[in-house]
N, C-alpha and C positions, 0 to 999 in steps of 0.2 A: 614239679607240678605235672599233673597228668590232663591231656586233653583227649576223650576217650570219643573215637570216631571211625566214618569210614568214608571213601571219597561216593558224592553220590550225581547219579546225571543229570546235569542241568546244561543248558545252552539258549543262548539270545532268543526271547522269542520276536517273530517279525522281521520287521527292517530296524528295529529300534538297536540305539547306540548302546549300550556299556555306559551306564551313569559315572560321573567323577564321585567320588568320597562326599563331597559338600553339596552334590545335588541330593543326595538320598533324603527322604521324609524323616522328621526326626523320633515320630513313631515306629518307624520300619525298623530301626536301631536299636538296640542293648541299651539299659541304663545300666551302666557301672558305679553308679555312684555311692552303693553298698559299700562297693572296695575304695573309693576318692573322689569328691566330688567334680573335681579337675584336674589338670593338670599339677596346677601350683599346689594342689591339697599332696597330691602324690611326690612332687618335691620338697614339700616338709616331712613327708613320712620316709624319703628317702634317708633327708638327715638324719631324722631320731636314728634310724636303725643304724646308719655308720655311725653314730657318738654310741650308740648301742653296744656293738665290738670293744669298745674301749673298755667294758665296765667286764667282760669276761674273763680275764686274767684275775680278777680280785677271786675268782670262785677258785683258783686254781690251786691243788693239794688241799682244799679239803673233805673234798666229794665221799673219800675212804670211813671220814672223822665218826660219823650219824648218820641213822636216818634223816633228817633235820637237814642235816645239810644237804644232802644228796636231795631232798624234797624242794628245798630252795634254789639251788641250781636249775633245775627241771623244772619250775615256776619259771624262771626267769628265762629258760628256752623256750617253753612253749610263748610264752608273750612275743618273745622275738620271734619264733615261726610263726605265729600269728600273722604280724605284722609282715615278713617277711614272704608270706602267701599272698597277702593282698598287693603287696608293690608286685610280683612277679607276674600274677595274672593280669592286673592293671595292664604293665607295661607290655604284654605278650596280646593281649586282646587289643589292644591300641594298634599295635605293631598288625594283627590279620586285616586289620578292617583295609588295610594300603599297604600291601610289602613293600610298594618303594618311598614310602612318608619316609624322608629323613631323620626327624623329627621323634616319630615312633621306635625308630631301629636307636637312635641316640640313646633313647629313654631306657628300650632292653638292653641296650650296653652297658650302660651306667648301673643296672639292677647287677647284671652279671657279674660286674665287675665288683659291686660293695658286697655281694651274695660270695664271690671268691675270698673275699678277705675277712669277712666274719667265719666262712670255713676254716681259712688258716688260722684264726684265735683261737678259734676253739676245737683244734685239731687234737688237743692233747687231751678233751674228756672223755674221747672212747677207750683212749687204753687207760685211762684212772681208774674206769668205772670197772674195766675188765679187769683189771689188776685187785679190784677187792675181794680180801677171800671170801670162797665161796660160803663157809657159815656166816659169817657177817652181812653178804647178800643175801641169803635167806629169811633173815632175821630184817631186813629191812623191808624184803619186800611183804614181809608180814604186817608192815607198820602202817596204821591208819592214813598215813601223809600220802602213802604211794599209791592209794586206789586209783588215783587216775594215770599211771602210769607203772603200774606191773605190769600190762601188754606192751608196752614200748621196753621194757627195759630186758621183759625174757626176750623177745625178738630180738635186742642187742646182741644179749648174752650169746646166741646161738651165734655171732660171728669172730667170734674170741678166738676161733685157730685164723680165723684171716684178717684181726689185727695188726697192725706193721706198730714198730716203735713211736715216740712222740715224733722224732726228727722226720719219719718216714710217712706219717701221717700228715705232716704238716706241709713237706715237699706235695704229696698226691694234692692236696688242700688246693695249693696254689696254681696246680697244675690244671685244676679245676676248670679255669675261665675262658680253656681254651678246649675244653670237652664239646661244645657244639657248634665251633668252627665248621666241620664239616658238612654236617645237616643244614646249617644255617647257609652257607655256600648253597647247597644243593636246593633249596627252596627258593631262594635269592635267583639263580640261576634257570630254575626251571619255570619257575611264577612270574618275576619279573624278566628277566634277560631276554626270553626266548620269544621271538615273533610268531606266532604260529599261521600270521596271514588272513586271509578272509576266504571262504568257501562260497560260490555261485549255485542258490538256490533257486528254485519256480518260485517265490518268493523273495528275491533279490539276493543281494550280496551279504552273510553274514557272518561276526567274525567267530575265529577259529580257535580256542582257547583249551587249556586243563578243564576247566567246568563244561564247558559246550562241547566235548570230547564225545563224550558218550551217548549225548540224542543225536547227535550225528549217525553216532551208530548202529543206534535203531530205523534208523530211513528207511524205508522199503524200497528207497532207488538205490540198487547193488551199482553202478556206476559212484554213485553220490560217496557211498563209503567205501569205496577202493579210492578215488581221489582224496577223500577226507584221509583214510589211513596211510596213503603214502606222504601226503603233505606234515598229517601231523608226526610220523614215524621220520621221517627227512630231516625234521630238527632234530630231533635226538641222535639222528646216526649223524651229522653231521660233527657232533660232538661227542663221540661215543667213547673218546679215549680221554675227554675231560669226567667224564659222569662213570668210566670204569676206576678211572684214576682214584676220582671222592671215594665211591664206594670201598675198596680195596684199603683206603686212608682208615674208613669207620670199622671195616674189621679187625684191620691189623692194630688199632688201640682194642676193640673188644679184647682179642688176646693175649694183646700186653697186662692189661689192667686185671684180666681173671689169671696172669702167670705172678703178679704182681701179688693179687691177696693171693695165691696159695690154689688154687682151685684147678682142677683137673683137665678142663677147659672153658672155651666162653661160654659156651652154650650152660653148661655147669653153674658157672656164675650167674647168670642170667636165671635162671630156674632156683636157686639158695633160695634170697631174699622169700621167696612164695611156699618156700617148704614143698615144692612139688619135683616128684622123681622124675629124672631123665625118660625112667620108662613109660611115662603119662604121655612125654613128646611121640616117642616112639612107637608106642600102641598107636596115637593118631595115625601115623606116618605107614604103619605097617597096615591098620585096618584098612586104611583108605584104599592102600595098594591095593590092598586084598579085593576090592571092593570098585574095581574101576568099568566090570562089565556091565550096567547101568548105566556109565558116563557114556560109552563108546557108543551102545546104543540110541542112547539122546542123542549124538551129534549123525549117526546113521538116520535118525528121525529127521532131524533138521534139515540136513542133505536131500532126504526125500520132497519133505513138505515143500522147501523155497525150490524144488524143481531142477536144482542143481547136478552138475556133470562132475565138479571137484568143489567140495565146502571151502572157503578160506577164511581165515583167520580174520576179515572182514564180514565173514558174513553169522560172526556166534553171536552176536547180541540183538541183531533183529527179531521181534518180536514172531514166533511161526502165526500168530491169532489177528497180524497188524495190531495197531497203535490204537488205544482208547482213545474212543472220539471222545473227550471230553478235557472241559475247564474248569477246574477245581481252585477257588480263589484262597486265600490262605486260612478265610475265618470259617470256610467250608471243611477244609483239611480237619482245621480242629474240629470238631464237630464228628468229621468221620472217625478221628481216633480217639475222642472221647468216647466216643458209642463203643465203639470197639473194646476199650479198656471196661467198661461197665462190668465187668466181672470182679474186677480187683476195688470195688467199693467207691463211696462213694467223696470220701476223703482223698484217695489217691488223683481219680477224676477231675477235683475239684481243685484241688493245689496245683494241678498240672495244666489245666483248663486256663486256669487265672493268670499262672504266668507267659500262657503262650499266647493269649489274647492281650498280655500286658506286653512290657517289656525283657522281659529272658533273652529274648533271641533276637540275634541280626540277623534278617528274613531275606533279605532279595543282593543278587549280583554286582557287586559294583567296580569300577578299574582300580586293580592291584590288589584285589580283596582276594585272600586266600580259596582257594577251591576248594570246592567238597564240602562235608560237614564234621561237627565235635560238637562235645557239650564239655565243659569247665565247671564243674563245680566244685567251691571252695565252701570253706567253714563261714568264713565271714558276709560273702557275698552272693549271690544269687546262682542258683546252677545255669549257668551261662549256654545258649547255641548257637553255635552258627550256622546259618545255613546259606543257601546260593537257589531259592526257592524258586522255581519254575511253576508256572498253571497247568502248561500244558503237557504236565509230566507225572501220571501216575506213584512213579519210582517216588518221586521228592515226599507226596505222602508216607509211603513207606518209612523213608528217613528219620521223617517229624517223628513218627511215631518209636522209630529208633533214638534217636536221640534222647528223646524225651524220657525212655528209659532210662540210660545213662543219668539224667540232671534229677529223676526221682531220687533213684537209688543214692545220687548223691545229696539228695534232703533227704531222706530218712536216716542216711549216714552220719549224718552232720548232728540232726537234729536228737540221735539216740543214742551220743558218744560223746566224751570230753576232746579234745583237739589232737590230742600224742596217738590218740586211737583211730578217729574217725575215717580215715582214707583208705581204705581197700582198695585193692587190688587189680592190675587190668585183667587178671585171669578173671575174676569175679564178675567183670565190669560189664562185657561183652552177653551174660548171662539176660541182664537186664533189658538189656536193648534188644537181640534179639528174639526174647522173650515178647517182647510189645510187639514187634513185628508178626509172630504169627499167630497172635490175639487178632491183631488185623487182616490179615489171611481170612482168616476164618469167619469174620464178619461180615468181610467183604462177598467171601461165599456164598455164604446163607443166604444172601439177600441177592444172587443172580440171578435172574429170571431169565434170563435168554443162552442159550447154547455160545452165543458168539462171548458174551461177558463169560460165564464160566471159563471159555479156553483160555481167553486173556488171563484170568487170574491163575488157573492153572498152571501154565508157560509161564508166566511170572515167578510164583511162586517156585518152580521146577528151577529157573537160572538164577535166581537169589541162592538159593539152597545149594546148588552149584557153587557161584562165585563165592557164599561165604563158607563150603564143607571143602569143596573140593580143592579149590585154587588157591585156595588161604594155605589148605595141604599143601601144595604145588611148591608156593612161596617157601614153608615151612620148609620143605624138605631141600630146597634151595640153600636158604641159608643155611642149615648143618651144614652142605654138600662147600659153601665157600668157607664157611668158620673153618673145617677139617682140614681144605687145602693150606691153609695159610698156616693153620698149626703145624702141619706134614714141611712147610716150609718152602711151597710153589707160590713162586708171584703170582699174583691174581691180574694178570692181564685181559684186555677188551676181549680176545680172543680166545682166550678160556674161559671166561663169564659167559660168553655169548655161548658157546659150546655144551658149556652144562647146562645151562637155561634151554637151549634148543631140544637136548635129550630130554627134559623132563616134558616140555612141550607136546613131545611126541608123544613120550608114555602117557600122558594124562587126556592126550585128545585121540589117539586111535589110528586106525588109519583112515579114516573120512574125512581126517583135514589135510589136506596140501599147503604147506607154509610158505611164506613169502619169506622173502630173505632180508627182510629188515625184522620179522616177528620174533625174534632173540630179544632185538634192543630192546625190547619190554622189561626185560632182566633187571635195565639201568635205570626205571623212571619209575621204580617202586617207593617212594617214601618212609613205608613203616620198615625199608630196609636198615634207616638209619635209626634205629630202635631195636636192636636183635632180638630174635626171638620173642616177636612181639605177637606175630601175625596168626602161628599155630592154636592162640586164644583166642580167635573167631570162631576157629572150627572146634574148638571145646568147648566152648562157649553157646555155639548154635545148639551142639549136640545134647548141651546139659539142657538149653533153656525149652526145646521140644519137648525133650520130658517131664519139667514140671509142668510147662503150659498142657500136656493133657493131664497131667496129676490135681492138675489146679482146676480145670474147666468138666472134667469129671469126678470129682472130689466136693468134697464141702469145707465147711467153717475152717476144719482140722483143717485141711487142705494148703487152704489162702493163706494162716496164722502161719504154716512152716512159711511160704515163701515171703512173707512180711520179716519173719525172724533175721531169714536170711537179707535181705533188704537193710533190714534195721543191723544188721551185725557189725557193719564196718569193717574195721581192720583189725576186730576184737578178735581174730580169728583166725587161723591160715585159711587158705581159698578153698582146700580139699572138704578142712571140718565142716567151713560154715553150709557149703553144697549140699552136706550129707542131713544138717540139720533140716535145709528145703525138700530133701527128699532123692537127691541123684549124687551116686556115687562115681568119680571122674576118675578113681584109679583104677577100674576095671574099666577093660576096653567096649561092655554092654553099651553104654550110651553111644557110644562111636558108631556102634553096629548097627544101631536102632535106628541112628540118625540116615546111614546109607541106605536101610532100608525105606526110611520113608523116603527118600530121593528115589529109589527103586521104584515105590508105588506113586510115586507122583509123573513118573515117567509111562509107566500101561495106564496111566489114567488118561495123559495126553493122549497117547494112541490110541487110546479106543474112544477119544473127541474127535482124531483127524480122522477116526478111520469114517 
């Protein structure tokens, strides 16, 4: 399952406590009941599907025989993936709302576990299927029964040199259930385990957490976040050779598992599935390089603006404009990114509108509730969000309005495809979300009336486009930089993670920052790190969706239809075609370029507001 997101800043507002789970309103909350109406509904549904396994074997050896058969098989997966989506995001959405509910983690156990062993039943239909000869395949997939599944089955086809035998399929199968030990440690560890203390503000004492991380860091008291950064930076170095240890765990399976099917390396494997060239990563990775004297500049600005003798790595996400005075309550939010989206019609609006004024989303902070934001959407259930919504946080609109892309994209997905198809892709995914985002930019603009609101959005808009072109680069070129070692065959020690992550720090910030000597461990508290090559599709993703949003907002009818197509396309598609049908091509490195430049001009725009 995919949960397409990004971490966004929220922190306690007030003196007010961090709610428990069972204070929260129960309008504030998600209805899940699309996917079970309770608990006990989601423990019947766990049975069906483990009696469900049992019934797989009966298919087996005849998959070759017909089409017919090969059609009825395929029926009878997609109903178990069906069913199988909804227990997993049931029990994974249960499991954010509290990482430490014991209760919840049982639940994802239990799915994990019946999810490993209907993998091992049915280990041996990938290579039956791949073993059909190829006339015979062609001639099936010509056959009326397979319209809903000729896209799932070429997509198969395409991994037939990195099929293992039945025995060897079936070992990987089982090995399965212990594929997100690590990640799941790492969230367990860094969500729950870690005390991160309370922080003494002109406003009292407030705590200190993953979510309240980052309006910390916009404080305009430069004391307030050197204290915050060393306190929150102190737990993780304090464990730095437990969280190099994990990380180093999750790579060295990426390149077992890509030596395992056949593949040249992980990063390799990781890009197949999406049909997108190594050289797509690489263009990011090299334009950006190309492309860093903009960035240096920015932080030369910043250095000036806050008055500063030496920038620090405390002082990049302070706002140069100060903090919007304002309180933006949640049904306000909506409202602002309804207005905002008003270009993409009035159905989109209107579906989007309704759910976030409904229940779609878990809206507000609570203790052991995951940080940051995602949206989950599934075939059967609601395109799910979480959020950790803050008032007095500009940014969190941003979010909404990010998300909300993502749970679109994922109803129109849903809603324009049969189920083997409908899931696209996160290269895709990111296209959506940040596409809404600077629909909102831009709305927000228009309607500035004051020199002080323009800077704010400006600077805004200037370190968004930063953290999701450039730093996402940063992360990107990281992970190659550890995938290689470990292939090359160097352990990946604390002390070489910190070492590479320190060089790229340098390259990408200039020499206007002075680093503190815990600003490496940032290395170890990246998340989308336990997802390889996950992260380089933000900064694709921003680059493509800048381009249609002005294809789109200068354009007509023609215009909107290409990016609805695309929307609507699903997984009908690989991610490069479906792009090209919206109008941007992502294997030429143009988009990339287009995107640094408008970070370029977003940067003389600032300076000639401070000047």
């Amino acid at each position: 399952m995919d949960f397409f997101g990004f971490t966004a800043a929220t922190a306690e507002q007030g003196n007010a406590k961090i709610p428990l789970r069972g204070e929260v309103r129960v309008e504030d909350t998600w209805d899940l009941s699309k996917l079970f109406s309770d608990n006990a509904a989601w423990d019947k549904g766990l049975a069906e599907y483990e009696a469900a396994a049992e019934k797989i074997a009966a298919f087996r050896g005849t998959l070759g025989k017909s089409a017919e058969n090969l059609a009825g098989y395929l029926d009878f997966i997609a109903g178990l993936g069906l069913l199988e989506e909804r227990l997993g995001y049931y029990a994974e959405l249960r499991q954010t709302e509290d990482e430490g509910s014991s209760a919840a983690r049982s639940m994802n156990g239990r799915f994990v576990m019946a999810g490993a062993k209907v993998q091992a039943a049915s280990s041996w239909a990938a290579p039956e299927i791949q073993a059909i000869a190829d006339n015979d395949m062609e001639a099936f997939l010509d056959h009326p029964r397979m319209a809903d599944y000729r896209v799932y089955l070429k997509k198969l086809l395409r991994f037939k040199p990195h099929i293992l035998g039945e025995k060897e399929e079936r070992i990987l199968a089982l090995h399965a259930e212990g594929e997100h030990a690590l990640q799941e440690t790492f969230s367990v560890l860094t969500n729950v385990d870690f005390d991160f203390g309370v922080i003494s503000t002109e406003r009292g004492s407030r705590p200190l957490s993953q979510s309240s991380w980052s309006v910390f860091m916009e404080s305009p008291d430069r004391d307030l976040r050197k204290k915050t950064y060393k306190q929150f930076y102190g737990v993780f170095a304090a464990h730095k050779t437990s969280l190099a240890s994990l990380y180093s765990g999750s790579v060295k399976q990426d390149v077992i598992n890509a030596r395992i099917r056949g593949f040249s390396s992980a990063r390799a494997a990781a890009l197949f599935p999406d049909k997108v060239s190594e050289t797509v990563y690489d263009n990011l990775v090299d334009t950006v390089g190309r492309s860093l004297a903009p960035l240096h500049r920015y932080y030369e600005l910043r250095k000036k603006v806050l008055g500063l003798d030496e920038l620090r790595h405390y002082d990049v996400y302070v706002p140069l404009a100060g903090r919007a005075a304002s309180k933006i309550s949640w049904n306000e939010a909506v409202d602002l990114v309804s207005q905002a989206l008003a270009p993409l019609g009035d159905e989109y609006v209107g579906v989007l509108r309704n759910g976030l004024l409904g229940r779609w989303a878990d809206r507000y902070e609570n203790r052991g509730k995951r940080s940051g934001a995602f949206s989950a959407g599934s075939y059967s259930g609601d395109p799910y969000i979480l959020m950790n919504y803050k008032e007095d946080s500009i940014r969190d609109v941003f979010t909404l309005a990010h998300e909300g892309g993502h749970s679109m994209h994922s109803y129109y997905s849903a809603k324009s495809n049969p189920f083997m198809q409908y899931n696209y892709t996160i290269f895709e995914a990111e296209v959506a979300s940040t596409f809404n985002e600077e629909l909102l930019y831009r709305c927000l603009l228009s309607r500035a009336e004051t020199r002080e609101m323009k800077l704010y959005l400006v600077n805004k808009r200037t370190d968004e486009l930063l953290s999701t072109l450039y730093r996402q680069t940063m992360f990107a070129e990281f992970e190659k930089k550890s995938h290689e070692l470990e292939e090359a065959g160097t352990p990946l020690t604390a002390d070489l993670l910190r070492s590479e992550y320190r060089g790229l720090l340098e390259k990408y910030f200039g020499k206007a920052m002075v680093l503190e000597e815990e600003s490496d461990i940032e290395g170890l508290r990246i998340p989308h790190f336990y997802r390889a090559f996950y992260v380089y599709k933000y900064a694709t993703g921003i680059s493509a969706s800048l381009a249609l949003a002005e294809r789109v907002l200068a354009g007509g009818k023609a215009e909107r239809d290409d990016y609805f197509a695309f929307l609507k396309s699903g997984g009908s598609r690989f991610p490069i075609d479906a792009l090209k049908i919206a109008g941007v091509d992502m294997s030429s490195p143009a988009p990339v370029e287009a995107a640094c430049a408008a970070f370029s001009g977003l940067v003389e725009e600032l300076e000639g507001l401070l000047n």
